[in-house]
Steps between C-alpha positions, in 0.01 A plus 500: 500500500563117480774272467625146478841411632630151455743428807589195315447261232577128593295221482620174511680378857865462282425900416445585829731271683803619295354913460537483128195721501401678844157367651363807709147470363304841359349797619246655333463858625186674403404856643610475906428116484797217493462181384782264586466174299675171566783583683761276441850453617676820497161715501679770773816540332354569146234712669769715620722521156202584344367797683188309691426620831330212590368602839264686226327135425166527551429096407718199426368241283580186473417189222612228632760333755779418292796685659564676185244659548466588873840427698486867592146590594607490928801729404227744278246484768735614704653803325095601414482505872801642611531173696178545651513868648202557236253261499380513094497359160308214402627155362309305186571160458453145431377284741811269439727843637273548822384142596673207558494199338619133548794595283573856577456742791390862467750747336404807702547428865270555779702838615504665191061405417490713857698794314271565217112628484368258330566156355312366221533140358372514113340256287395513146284732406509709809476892509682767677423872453816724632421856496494601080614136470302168434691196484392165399586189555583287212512115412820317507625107452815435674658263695353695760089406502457874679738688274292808317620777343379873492328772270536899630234726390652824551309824451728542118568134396442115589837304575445148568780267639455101419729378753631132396235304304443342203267585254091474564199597331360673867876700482448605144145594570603756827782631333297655255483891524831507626738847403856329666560162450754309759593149361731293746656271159773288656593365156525533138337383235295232530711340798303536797464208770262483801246765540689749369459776189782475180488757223250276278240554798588891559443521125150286558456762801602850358294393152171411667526848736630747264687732785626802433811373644645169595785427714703176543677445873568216721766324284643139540841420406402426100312798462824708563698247242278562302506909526158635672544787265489310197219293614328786586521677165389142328220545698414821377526390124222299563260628684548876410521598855779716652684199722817587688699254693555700839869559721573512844345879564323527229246775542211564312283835525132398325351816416817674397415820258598436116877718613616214744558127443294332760782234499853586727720326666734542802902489391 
């Protein structure tokens, strides 16, 4: 059995700073293994509405240190631990989240690296084998030099998460094969600033990799004027792929049998 649960689906800071969307990150649950993605602000609380027991987490992973994106790794370190009375789990992430910097300090603190088994800083191209899992490390150009992004190959299906980038040949070209596509699309149309993906480049994205499912998260403030659900079915218009724009606990069961919808959602 697997499962992808979206805890939230902010992206820009005026998103997350005013909870129009929630910003708990994902989990991606495959078999006994938990995957906690990018927690966010708020990861805990949505955990809980949503049925995730996260002491379950077998790995968090992080992209990047934007706090979007990792404000609550201590706090999920520390429910995977039960505040240290079990010394497990492992943490994935970019250097920028683990090492310090002239303009930013680590995000996970020297008490809670001595909770967890292992700690493993991740570059491009790097490759971790978890039990029936392989995950890769894939390309990324943010604002963040270290950001990356991730690709799951699970024992039933590939699911490969870009993180925030923008558009690259070496992205395109390692997102091939991919079954569950995970676009972070902060804006709509052709409107995207900074190192960032809009619907033009999902559309560039979702064309060149042919999933069998794409999924748009992460939104800024004019993707949601602009209605993630209609951008999302635009989308799928022109590239003949199944696109949805995900909700705060979405869940998504790849696999499901031809009787079940693999799409649900918490009320």
């Amino acid at each position: 059995m697997a499962r992808i649960i979206f805890l939230g689906t902010a992206g820009s800071s005026a998103v997350v700073s005013k909870q129009l969307r929630s910003s708990g990150g994902i989990v991606l649950q495959v078999g006994d293994l938990q995957f906690h993605i990018d927690p966010g602000p708020g990861a805990l609380n949505k955990a809980k509405e949503y049925g995730i027991n996260l002491h379950n987490t077998t790995a968090v992973l992080v992209s990047h240190n934007h706090i979007n994106h990792c404000n609550d790794l201590n706090a999920v370190v520390d429910a995977m631990t039960h505040g240290g009375i079990e010394h497990r789990g492992i943490v994935l992430a970019s250097k920028s989240v683990l090492q310090a910097s002239d303009k930013h300090h680590p995000f996970l603190t020297k008490y809670h690296q001595s909770l967890v088994e292992k700690i493993i800083p991740v570059e491009k191209n790097h490759k971790i084998g978890l039990e029936l899992v392989e995950i890769h490390v894939l390309s990324a150009e943010h604002t963040d030099s270290s950001a990356v992004g991730f690709k799951f190959f699970c024992p039933k299906f590939t699911l490969a998460y870009t993180g925030d980038t923008q558009v690259t040949p070496k992205l395109l070209e390692e997102l091939t094969g991919t079954d569950l596509l995970v676009l972070n699309v902060p804006y709509p149309g052709e409107s995207g600033t900074g190192m960032n993906l809009d619907v033009n480049a999902a559309v560039q994205i979702i064309s060149h990799v042919k999933p069998k499912m794409a999924i748009l998260t992460h939104f800024g403030l004019q993707m949601l004027k602009a209605d993630p659900i209609m951008q999302a079915r635009e989308i799928q218009r022109i590239t003949g792929v199944q696109t949805i724009a995900a909700h705060d606990g979405l869940a998504i069961s790849p696999g499901a049998s031809p009787n079940h919808s693999p799409v649900k959602g918490f009320d």
